[in-house]
C-alpha positions in Angstrom: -44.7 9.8 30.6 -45.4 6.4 29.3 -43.9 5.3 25.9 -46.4 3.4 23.8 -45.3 0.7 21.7 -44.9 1.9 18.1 -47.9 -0.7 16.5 -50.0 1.2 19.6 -50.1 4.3 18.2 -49.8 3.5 14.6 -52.4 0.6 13.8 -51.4 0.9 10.0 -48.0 -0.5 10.9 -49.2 -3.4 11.9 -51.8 -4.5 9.2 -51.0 -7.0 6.2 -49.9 -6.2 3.4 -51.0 -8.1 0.6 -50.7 -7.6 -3.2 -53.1 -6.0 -5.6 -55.6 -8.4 -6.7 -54.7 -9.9 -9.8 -51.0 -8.5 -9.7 -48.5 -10.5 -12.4 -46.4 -12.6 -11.6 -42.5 -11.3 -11.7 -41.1 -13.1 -14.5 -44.3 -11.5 -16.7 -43.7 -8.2 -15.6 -39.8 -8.8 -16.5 -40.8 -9.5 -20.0 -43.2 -6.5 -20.1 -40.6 -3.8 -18.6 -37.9 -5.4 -20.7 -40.0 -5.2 -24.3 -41.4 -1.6 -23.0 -37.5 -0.6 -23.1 -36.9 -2.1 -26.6 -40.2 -1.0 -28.0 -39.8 2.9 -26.9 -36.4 3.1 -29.4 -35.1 5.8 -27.6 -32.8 3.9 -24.9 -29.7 1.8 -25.8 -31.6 -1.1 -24.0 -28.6 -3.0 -24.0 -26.7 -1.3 -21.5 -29.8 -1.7 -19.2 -29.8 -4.5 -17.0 -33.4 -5.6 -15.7 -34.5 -7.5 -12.6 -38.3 -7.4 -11.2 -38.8 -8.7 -7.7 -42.3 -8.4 -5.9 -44.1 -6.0 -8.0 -40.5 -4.0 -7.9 -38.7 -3.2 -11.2 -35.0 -2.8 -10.5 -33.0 -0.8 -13.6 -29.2 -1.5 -13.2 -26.5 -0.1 -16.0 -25.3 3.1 -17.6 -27.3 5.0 -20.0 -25.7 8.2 -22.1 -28.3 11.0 -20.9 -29.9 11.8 -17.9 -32.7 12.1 -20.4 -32.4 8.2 -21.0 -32.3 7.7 -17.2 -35.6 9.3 -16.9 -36.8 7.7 -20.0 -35.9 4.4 -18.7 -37.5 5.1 -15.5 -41.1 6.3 -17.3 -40.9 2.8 -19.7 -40.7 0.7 -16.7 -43.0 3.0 -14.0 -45.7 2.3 -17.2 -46.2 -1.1 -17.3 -49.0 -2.2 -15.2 -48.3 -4.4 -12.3 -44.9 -2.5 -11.8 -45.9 -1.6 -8.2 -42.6 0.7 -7.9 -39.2 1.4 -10.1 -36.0 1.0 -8.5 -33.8 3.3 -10.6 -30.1 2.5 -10.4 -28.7 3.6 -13.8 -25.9 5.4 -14.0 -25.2 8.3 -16.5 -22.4 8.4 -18.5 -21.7 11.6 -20.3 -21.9 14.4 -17.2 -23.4 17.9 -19.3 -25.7 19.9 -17.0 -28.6 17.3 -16.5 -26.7 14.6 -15.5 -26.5 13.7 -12.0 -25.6 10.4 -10.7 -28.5 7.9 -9.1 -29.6 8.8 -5.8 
């Protein structure tokens, strides 16, 4: 049998991909995930490194809680232009919802 070339049977792999019209540019969305951290309260926003690159939020750092890990996570997915959240932070007191990131 003859094996078809991958962009032969899949004509989704090979279309462009182009940004939402209108998408922010990465040093806005920067600002916004970075003021939606300090704004929530609830996370020690200094232990949170951010960096935004193409639409993707990238959270770096070590929170306390699992619960601020997912917090963290929710701030950032909410900001609109934040196409996807890279979540990186560690956790540093290990209790029964703590996990490390995957």
């Amino acid at each position: 049998m003859k094996k078809m070339p991958e962009t032969a049977r899949n004509p989704i792999a090979s279309a462009p991909v182009d940004p939402p019209p209108h998408q922010p540019d990465d040093p806005v969305l920067y600002a916004a995930v970075t003021r939606s951290l300090e704004v929530d309260g609830r996370i020690a926003r200094e232990s949170i490194r951010v960096a935004v690159r193409d639409g993707c939020a990238i959270l770096t750092g070590t929170v306390s809680t699992e619960y601020q890990r997912v917090l963290a996570d929710a701030c950032a997915s909410a900001v609109p232009g934040v196409l996807v959240v890279k979540n990186q932070l560690a956790v540093s007191q290990m209790g029964p919802m703590a996990k490390t990131p995957e």
